[in-house]
C-alpha positions in Angstrom: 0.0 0.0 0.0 1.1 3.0 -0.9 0.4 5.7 1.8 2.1 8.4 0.1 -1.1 8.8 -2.2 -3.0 9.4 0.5 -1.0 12.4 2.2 -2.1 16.1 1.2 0.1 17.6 -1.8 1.5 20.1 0.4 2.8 17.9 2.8 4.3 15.4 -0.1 6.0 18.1 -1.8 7.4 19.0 1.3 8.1 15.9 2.2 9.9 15.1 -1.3 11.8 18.1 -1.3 13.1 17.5 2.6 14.4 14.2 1.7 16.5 15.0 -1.7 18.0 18.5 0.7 19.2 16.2 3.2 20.4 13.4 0.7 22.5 16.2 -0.7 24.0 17.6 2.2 24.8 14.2 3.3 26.6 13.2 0.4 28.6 15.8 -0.5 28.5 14.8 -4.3 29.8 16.4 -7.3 27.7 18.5 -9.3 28.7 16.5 -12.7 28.5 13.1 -11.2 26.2 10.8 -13.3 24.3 9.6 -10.2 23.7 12.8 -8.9 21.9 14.2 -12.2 19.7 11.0 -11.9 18.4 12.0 -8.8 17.6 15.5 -9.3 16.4 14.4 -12.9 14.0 12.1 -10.5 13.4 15.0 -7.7 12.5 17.7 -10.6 10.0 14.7 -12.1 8.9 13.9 -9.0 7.7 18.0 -8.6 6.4 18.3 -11.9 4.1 14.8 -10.5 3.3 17.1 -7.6 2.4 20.0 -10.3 0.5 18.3 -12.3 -1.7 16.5 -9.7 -2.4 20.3 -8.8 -3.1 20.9 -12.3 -5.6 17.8 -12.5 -7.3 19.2 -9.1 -7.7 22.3 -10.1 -9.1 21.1 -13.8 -11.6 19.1 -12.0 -12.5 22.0 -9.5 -13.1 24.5 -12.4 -15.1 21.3 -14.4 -17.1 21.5 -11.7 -18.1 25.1 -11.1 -18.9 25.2 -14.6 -21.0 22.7 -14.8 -23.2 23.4 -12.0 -23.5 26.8 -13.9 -24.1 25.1 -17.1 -20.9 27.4 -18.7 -19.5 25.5 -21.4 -16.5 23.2 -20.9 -13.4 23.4 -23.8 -13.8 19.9 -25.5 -11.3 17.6 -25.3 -8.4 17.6 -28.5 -8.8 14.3 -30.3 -5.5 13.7 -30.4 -3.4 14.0 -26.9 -0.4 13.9 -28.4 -0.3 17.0 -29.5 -3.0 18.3 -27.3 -4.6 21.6 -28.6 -4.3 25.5 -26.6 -7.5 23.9 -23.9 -5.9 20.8 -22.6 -2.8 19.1 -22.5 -1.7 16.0 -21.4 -0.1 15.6 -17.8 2.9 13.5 -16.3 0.3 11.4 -14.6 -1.7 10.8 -18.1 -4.7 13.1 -17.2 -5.8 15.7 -19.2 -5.5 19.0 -17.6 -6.8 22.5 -18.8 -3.6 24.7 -20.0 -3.6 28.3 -17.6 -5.1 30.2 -20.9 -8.1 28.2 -20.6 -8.0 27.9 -16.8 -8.1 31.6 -16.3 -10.8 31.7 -19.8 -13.1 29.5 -17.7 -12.3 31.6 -14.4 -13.6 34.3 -15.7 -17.0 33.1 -17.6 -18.0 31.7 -14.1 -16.8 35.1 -12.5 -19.2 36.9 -15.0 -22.0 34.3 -14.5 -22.0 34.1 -10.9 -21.7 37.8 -10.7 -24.7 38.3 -13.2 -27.0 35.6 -10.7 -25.8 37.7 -7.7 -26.6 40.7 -9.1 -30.1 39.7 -10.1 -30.2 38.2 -6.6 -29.2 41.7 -4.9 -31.7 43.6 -6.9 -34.5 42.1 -5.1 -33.4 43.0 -1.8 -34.1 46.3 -1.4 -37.5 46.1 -2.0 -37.7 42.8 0.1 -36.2 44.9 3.2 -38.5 47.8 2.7 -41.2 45.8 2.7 -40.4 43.9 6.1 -39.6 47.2 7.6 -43.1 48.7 6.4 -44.9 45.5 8.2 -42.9 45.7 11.3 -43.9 49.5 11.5 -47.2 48.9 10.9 -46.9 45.9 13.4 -45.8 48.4 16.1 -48.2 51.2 15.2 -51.1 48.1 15.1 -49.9 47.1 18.8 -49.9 50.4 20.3 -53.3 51.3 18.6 -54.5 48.3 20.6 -52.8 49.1 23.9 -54.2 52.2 24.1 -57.6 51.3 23.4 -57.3 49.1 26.0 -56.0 51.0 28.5 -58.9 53.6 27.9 -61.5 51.4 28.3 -61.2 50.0 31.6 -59.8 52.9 33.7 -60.9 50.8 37.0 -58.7 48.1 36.8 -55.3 50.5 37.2 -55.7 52.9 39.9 -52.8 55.1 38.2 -54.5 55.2 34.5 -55.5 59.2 35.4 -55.6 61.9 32.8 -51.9 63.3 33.6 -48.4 61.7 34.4 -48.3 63.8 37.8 -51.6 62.4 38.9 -50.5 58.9 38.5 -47.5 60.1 40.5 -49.2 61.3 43.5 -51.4 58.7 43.9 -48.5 56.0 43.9 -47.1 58.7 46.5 -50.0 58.1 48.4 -50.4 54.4 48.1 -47.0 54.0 49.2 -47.1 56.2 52.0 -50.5 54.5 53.9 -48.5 51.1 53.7 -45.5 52.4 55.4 -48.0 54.3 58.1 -49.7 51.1 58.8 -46.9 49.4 59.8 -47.5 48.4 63.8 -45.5 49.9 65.6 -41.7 48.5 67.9 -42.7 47.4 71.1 
């Protein structure tokens, strides 16, 4: 089993990188020596692995943006050989969009997305008026109602009087005649 394939990309390029710094500074070789070309030849194949299995994410990533937005996708070159200016073929024998249709596609579904947003945000507005208008008249509905209530039954609060100083003093009062009924120390 091969656990490498399961690490994350960072960590493997990271990892692949470590390993061929500290075979290098371990062996001290010379820069012309046959074996030491072989292994960077392998290190620098091994990155453009890493590369293109970025590439291949990404591809699939953008696929799949664009066809939840039903853009259209670049069709594939009939011959991979030579690949066409869309795709090419990668180390890892995937097809992968080139950048100049990667950032092509990027920007139809940056267009497209902004165009759904924008019809989105134009409703929005009006949709926060409107609340706002029902939750005034909510409030104006509720106090209407309060107020008719408190006016028709006067009896039931002793400080519903005509004036704010009325319903003042005769709290005063009513607090007063319970302290003054209070027995009193022996």
């Amino acid at each position: 089993m091969n656990i490498e394939r399961y690490l994350p990309m960072k960590f493997r390029h990271w990892w692949g990188e470590r390993t061929a710094t500290k075979k290098l500074r371990r062996e001290r070789v010379d820069l012309n020596d046959p074996e030491y070309l072989k292994m960077v030849s392998g290190y620098m194949d091994y990155l453009e692995g890493i590369a293109d299995e970025k590439a291949y994410a990404l591809t699939k990533r953008i696929e799949r943006k664009a066809r939840h937005l039903y853009l259209p996708i670049p069709n594939y070159p009939r011959d991979w050989k030579t690949g066409d200016e869309n795709w090419r073929w990668s180390v890892l024998s995937q097809p992968v969009l080139t950048e100049t249709a990667v950032s092509k596609l990027r920007t139809t579904i940056r267009t497209e997305t902004a165009g759904r947003r924008e019809h989105f945000i134009a409703w929005v507005p009006a949709v926060t008026g409107l609340v706002a208008a029902f939750t005034g008249l909510l409030a104006i509905c509720l106090a209407l109602v309060t107020i008719k209530c408190s006016q028709s039954d006067p009896t039931s609060d002793p400080t519903a009087k005509s004036s704010p100083r009325e319903a003042a003093a005769t709290i005063s009062q009513s607090s007063r005649d319970s302290v003054t009924s209070l027995p009193a120390p022996p």
